[in-house]
RODO-2510 file (C-alpha; in nm, 4 decimals, decimal comma):
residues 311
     n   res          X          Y          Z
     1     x   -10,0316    -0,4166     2,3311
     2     x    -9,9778    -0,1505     2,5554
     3     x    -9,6784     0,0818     2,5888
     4     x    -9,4382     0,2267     2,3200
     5     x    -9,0987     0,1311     2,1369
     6     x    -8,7834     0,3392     2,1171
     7     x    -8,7253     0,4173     1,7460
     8     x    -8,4081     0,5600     1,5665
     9     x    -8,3492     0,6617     1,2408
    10     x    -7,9526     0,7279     1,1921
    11     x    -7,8575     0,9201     0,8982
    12     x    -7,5556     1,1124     0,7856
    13     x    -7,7058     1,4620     0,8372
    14     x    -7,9424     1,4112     1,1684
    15     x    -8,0754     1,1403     1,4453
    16     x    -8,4353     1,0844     1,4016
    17     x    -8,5898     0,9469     1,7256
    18     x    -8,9697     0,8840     1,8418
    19     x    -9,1259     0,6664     2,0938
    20     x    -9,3927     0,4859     1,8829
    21     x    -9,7022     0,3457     2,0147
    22     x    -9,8831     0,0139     1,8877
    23     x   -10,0677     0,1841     1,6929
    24     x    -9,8044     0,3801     1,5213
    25     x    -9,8451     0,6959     1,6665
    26     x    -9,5529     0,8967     1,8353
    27     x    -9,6054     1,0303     2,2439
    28     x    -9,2221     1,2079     2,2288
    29     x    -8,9572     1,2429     1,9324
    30     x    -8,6503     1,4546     1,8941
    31     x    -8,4041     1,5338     1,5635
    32     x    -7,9968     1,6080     1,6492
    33     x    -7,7400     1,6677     1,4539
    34     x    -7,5197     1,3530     1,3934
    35     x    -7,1996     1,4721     1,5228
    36     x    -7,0350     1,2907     1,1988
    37     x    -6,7423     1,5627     1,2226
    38     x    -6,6413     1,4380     1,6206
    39     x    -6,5957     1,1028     1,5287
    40     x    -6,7282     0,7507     1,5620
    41     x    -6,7363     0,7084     1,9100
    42     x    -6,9478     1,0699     1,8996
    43     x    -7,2094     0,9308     1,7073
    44     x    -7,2206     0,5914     1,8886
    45     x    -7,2530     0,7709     2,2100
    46     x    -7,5057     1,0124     2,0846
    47     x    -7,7223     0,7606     1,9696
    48     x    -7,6860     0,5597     2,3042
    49     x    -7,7971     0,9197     2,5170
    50     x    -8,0594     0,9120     2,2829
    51     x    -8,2498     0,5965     2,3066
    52     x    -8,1574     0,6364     2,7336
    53     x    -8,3340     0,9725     2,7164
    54     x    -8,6215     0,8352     2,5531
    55     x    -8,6825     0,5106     2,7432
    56     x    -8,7035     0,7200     3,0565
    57     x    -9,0303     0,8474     2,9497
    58     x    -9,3469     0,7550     3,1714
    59     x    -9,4720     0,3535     3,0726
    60     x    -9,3388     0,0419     2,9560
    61     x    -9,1033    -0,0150     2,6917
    62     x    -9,1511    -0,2343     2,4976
    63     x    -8,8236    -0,2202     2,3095
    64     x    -8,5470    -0,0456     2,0655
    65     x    -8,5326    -0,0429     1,6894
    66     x    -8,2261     0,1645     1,5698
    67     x    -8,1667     0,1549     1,2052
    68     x    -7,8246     0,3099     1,0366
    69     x    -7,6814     0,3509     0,6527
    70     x    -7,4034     0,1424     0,5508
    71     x    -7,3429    -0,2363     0,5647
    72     x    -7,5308    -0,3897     0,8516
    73     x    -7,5256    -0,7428     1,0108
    74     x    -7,8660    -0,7180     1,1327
    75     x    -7,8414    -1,1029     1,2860
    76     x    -7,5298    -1,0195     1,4342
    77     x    -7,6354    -0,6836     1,5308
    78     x    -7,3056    -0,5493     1,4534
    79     x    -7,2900    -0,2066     1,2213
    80     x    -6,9893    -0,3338     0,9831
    81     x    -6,9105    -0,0324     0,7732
    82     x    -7,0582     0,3201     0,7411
    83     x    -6,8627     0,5368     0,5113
    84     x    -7,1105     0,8343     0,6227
    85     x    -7,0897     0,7617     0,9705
    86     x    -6,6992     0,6604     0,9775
    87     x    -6,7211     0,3499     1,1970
    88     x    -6,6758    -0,0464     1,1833
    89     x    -6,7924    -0,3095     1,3531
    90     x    -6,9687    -0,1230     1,6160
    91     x    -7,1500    -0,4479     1,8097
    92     x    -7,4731    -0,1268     1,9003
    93     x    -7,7405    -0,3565     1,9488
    94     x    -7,5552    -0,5292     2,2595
    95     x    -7,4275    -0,1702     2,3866
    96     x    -7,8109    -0,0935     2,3559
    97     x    -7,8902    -0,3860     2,5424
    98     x    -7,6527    -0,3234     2,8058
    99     x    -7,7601     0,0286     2,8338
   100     x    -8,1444    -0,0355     2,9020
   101     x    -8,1939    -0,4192     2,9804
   102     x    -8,4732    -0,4308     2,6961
   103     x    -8,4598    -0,5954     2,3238
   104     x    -8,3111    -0,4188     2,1083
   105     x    -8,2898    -0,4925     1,7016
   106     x    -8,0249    -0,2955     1,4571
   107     x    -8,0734    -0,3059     1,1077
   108     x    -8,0430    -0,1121     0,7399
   109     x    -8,1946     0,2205     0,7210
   110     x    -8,3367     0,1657     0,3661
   111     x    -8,4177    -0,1955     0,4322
   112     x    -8,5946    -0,0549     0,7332
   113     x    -8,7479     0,2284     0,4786
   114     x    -8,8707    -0,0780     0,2171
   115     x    -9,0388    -0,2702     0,5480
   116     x    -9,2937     0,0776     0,6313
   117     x    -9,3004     0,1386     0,2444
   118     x    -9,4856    -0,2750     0,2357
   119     x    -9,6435    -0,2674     0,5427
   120     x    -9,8243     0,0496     0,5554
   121     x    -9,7373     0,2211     0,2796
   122     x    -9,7997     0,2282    -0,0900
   123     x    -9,6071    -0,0633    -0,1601
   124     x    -9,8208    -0,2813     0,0340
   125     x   -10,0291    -0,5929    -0,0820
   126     x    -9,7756    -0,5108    -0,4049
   127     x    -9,5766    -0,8393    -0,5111
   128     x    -9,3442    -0,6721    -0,7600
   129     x    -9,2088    -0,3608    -0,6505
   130     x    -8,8472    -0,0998    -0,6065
   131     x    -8,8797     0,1418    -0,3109
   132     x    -8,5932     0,4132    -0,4232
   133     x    -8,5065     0,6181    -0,1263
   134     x    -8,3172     0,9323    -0,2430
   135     x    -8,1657     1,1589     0,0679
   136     x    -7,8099     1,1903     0,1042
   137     x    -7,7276     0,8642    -0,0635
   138     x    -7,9269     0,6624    -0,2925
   139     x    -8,0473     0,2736    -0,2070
   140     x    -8,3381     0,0723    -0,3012
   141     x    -8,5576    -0,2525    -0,1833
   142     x    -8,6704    -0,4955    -0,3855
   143     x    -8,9717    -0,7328    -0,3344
   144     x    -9,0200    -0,9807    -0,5929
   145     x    -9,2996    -1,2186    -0,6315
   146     x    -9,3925    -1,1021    -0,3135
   147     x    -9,1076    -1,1405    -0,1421
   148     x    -8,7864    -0,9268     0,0255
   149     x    -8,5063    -0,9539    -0,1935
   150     x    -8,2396    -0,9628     0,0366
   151     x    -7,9294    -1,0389    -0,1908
   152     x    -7,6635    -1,3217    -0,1036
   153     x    -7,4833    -1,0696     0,1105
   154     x    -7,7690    -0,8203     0,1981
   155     x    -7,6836    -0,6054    -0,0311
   156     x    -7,9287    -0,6268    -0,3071
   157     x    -8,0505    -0,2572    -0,3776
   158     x    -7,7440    -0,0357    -0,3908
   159     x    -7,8436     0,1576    -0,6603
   160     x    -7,6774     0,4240    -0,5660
   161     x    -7,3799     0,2317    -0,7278
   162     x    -7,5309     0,1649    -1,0221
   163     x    -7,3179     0,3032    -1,2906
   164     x    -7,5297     0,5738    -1,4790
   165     x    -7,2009     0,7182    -1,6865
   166     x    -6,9370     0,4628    -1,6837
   167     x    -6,6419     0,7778    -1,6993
   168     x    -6,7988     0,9756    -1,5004
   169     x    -6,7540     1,1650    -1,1825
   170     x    -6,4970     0,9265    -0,9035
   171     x    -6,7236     0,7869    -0,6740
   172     x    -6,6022     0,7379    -0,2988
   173     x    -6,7263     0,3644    -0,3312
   174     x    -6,4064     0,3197    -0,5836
   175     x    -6,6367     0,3152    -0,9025
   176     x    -6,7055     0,6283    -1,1709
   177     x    -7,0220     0,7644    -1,2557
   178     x    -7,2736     0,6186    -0,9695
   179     x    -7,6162     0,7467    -0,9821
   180     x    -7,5110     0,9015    -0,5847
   181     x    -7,2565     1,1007    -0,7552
   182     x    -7,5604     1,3040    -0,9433
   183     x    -7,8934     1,2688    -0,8154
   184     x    -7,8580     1,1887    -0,3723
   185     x    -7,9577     1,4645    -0,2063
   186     x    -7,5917     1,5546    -0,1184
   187     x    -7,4955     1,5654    -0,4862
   188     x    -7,7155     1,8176    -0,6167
   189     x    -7,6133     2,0457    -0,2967
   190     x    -7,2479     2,0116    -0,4190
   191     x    -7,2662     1,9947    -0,7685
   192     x    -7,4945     2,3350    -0,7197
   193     x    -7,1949     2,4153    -0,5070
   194     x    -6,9242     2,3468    -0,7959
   195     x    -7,0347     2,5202    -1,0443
   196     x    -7,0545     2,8663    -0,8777
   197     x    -7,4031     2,8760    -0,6871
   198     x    -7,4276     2,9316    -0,3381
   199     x    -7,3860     2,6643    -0,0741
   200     x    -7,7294     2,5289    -0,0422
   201     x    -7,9259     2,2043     0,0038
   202     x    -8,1050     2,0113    -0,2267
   203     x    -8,4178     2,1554    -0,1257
   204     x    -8,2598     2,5246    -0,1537
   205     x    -8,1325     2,4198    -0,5510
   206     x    -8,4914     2,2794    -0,6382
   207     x    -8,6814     2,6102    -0,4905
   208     x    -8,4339     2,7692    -0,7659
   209     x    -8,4875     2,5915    -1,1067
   210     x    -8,7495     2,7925    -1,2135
   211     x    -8,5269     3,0771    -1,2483
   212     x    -8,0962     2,9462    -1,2025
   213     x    -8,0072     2,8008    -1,4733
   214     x    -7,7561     2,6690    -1,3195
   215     x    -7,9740     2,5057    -1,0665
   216     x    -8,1833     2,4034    -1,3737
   217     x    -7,8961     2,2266    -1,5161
   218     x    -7,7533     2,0403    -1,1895
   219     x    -8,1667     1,9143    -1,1958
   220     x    -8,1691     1,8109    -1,5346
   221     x    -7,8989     1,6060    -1,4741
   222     x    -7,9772     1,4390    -1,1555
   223     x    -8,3367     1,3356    -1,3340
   224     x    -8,1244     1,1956    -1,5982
   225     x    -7,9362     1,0062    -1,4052
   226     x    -8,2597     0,8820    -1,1996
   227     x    -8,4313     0,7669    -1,5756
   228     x    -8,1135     0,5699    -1,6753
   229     x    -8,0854     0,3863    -1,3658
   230     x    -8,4609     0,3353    -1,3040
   231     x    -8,4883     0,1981    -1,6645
   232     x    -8,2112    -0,0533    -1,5718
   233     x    -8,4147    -0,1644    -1,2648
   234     x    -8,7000    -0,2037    -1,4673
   235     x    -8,5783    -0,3961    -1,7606
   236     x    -8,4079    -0,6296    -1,4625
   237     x    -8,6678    -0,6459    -1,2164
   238     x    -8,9842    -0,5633    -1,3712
   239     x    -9,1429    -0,4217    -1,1064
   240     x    -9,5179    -0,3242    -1,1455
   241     x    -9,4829    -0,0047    -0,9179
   242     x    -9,1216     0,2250    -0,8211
   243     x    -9,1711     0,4311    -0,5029
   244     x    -8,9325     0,7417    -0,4463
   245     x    -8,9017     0,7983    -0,0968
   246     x    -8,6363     1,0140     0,1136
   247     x    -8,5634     1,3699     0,1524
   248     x    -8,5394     1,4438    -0,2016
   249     x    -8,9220     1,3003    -0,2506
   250     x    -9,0189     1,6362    -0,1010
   251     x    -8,9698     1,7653    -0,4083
   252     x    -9,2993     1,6148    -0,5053
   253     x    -9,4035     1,7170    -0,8806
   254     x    -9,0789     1,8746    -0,9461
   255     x    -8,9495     1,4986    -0,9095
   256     x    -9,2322     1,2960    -0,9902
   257     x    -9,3596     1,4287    -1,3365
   258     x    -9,0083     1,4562    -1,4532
   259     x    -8,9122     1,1235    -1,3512
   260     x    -9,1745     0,9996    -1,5059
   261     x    -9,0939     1,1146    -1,7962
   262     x    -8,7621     1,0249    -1,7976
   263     x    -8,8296     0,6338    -1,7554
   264     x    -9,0696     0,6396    -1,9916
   265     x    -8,8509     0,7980    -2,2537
   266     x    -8,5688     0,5086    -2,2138
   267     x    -8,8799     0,2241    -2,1707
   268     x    -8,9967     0,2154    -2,5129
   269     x    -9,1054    -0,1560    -2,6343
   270     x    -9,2972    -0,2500    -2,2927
   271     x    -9,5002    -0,0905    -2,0491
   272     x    -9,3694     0,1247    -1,7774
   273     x    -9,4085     0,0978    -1,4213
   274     x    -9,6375     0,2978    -1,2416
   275     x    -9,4006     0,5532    -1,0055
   276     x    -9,5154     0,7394    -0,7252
   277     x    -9,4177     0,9000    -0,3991
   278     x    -9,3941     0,7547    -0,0881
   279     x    -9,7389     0,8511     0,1259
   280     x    -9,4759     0,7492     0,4277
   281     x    -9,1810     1,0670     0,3144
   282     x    -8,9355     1,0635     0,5211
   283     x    -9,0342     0,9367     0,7951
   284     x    -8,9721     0,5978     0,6326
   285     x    -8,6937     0,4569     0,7851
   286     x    -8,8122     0,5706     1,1435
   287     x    -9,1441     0,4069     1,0723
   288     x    -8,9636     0,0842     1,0199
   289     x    -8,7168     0,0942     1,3183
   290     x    -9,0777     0,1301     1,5305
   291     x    -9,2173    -0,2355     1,3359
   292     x    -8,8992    -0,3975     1,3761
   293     x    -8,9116    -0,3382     1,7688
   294     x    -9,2444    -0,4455     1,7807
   295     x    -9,2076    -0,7283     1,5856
   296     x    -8,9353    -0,8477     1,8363
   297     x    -9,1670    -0,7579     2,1104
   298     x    -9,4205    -1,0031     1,9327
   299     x    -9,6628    -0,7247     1,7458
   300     x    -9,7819    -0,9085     1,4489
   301     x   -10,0532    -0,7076     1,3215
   302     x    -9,9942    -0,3130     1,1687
   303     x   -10,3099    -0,2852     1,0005
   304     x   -10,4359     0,0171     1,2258
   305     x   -10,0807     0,1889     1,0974
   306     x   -10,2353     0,3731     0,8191
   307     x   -10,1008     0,7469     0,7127
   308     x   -10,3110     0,9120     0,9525
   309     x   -10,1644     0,7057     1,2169
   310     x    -9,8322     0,6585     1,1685
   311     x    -9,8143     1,0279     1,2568
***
């Protein structure tokens, strides 16, 4: 099929957008700030200049995919809460609609993430398997005997939430001790933060635990954290392959050895999933707002979407 797709990736930090061809390939793209601090109307209208911009570009469009964190009606098209974006009930796929006269589809970030992660990614062709997208929160998707694992209320894969030290640090969500409260990308930044080391991002901390101990420690812990709730999701699920994917997977073997190990040390009478890192990074959840507007535009087929593609 001819032509391209608007995509968006909304996060907390930035506004990832690309028109995507049908062969997964990106003519235009542009990263903003997501003006979090101006309000909710500021990010709803900055995503709505955004997709405009980029439909004006020369060819058909075929369509929008906008994806966004929080708790998402995707057959409604209505984004119902975002505590990272500060808005409910924004109705964005009809203000989309309205905006360009084209389909438009609104759904989960990380579910979004999980959909490029089994279509062209590593989980793909893999019945059993927990796509853990670390950046600044934590969430997961779950296919099970080959299947999406939705949840009765979509919300199966917050494991962000999943309590790693029952007394431990209050998390916004109203519990103590979520795994988001020690190993998102955001919580290593502040934790780095709290304890007397510079302001820096999770990136900045990891470049440093060679030789800060307190960056060291703040890691340590986060990994920890990761191995506890990982275990759990294992002993549950029994996945036959975990992905990390999302900002922090840039980390690559600082992350990946360690949380290898760190499963495998709590995994002790069975065998342990295989873990790797997304091939897809984090261009994940953009990835998937592109399939899900060319699904809707009647694109079937994403076999030519492989990692030199999807580019």
């Amino acid at each position: 099929m001819n032509g391209v797709v608007v995509a968006v990736d909304v996060g907390g930090t930035s506004i990832k957008a690309a028109l995507i061809d049908a062969d997964g390939v990106s003519r235009r793209g542009s990263v903003l700030p997501t003006p979090v601090a101006d309000g909710a109307d500021a990010v709803v209208s900055a995503i709505r200049s955004t997709v405009r911009d980029l439909a004006r570009a020369d060819g058909p469009v075929a369509g929008v995919g906008v994806v966004v964190p929080g708790d998402v009606d995707a057959e409604a098209g209505v984004a119902r809460f975002s505590a990272n974006l500060g808005w409910r009930d924004v109705p964005l796929r009809a203000l989309l609609r309205d905006d360009l006269g084209l389909p438009a589809v609104l759904d989960h970030d990380v579910r979004a993430a999980g959909l490029a992660e089994r279509t062209i990614g590593l989980a793909r062709a893999r019945d059993d398997c927990l796509v853990a997208v670390i950046g600044t929160g934590i969430a997961g998707v779950i296919t099970s005997a080959g299947r999406h694992v939705p949840g009765a209320r979509s919300l199966a894969g917050e494991l962000g939430h999943v309590a790693v030290w029952p007394d431990g640090d209050a998390c916004p969500c109203g519990q103590r001790g979520c795994l988001e409260r020690y190993a998102s990308a955001a919580a290593i930044a502040r934790r780095y933060a709290e304890r007397g080391g510079e302001r820096l991002d999770a990136a900045g901390v990891v470049a440093r635990i060679g030789h800060d101990p307190v960056a060291a420690a703040v890691w340590s812990e986060a990994l920890e954290a990761l191995g506890i709730a990982l275990a759990a999701c294992t002993m549950l699920l029994d996945p036959e392959l975990i992905v990390l994917g999302g900002g922090l997977a840039a980390a690559g073997d600082a992350l990946l050895g360690p949380v290898r190990a760190a499963l495998a040390s709590r995994v002790i009478w069975r065998a342990v999933p295989a873990v790797e890192l997304s091939t897809l990074g984090s261009r994940a959840g953009l990835l998937g707002s592109a399939i899900l507007a060319w699904q809707a535009a009647g694109v079937t087929d994403f076999d030519g979407w492989t990692r030199e593609g999807a580019r």
